[in-house]
N, C-alpha and C positions, 0 to 999 in steps of 0.2 A: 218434814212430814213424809211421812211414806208412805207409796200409791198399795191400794189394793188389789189383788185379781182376783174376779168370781168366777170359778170355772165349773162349769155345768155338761155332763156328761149323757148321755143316755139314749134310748132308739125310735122309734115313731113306732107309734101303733098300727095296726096293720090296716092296708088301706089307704096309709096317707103315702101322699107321692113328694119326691124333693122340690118341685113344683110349689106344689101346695102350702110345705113346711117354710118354704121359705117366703113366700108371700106373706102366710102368717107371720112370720118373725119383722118382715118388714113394716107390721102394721102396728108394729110394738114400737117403731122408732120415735115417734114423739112425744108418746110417754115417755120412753128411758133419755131421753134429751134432757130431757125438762127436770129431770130428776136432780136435786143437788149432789154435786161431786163424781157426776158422770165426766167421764173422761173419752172413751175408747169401747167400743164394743166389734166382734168379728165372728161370723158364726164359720164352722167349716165340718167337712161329712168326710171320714175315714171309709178306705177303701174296706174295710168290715161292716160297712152302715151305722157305723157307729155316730152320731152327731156331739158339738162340740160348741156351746156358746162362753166365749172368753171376753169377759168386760173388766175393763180398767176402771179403779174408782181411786179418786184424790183421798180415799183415808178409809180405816175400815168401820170405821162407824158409819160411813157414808154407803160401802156399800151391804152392810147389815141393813140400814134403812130403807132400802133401795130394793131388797129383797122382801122385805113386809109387804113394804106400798107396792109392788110389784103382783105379788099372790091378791091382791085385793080390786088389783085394777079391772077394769073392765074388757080391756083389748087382749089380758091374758087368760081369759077361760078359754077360748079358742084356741090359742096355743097349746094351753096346757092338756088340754083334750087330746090334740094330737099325739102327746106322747105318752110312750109304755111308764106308765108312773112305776111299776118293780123296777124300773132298768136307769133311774135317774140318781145321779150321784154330784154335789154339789160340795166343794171347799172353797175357802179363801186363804189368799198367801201373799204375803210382804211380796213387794216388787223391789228385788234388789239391783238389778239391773236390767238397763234395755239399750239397745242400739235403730236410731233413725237413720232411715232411707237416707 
């Protein structure tokens, strides 16, 4: 079976601080735990402000699913508030390799 990656691209709306965003994102963690076929998730912020959340899913049906139930959740309207919905860019791609710490 081959892992997923969901990679989600885009900028905060104006007003939100890195602070902020990231609190919120931390407030999404046990929802996306809980989720089936969650693996790995890692947010990170590009020296352009550009933000970046990379999650690992054990298959891509899992993280298709994952992405429904996610837009419906509760813990993500506040999230998703936060960011410039024009600037958001999301794919998923085979994980063909990785390398551990």
């Amino acid at each position: 079976m081959t892992q997923t990656a969901e990679i989600v691209t885009f900028s905060l709306a104006p007003n939100v601080s890195t602070e902020e965003f990231t609190a919120l994102s931390q407030g999404t963690e046990s929802f996306v735990r809980a989720l089936p076929g969650f693996v790995h998730r890692q947010l990170s912020q590009g020296a352009d402000g550009k933000w970046t959340d990379y999650v690992i899913w054990a298959d891509e049906a899992a993280a298709k699913s994952a992405a429904e139930a996610f837009m419906k959740a509760d813990c993500a309207a506040a999230l998703m508030a936060a960011i410039q919905p024009d600037s958001v860019a999301m794919r998923h791609e085979a994980v063909l390799w990785r390398m551990a710490a």
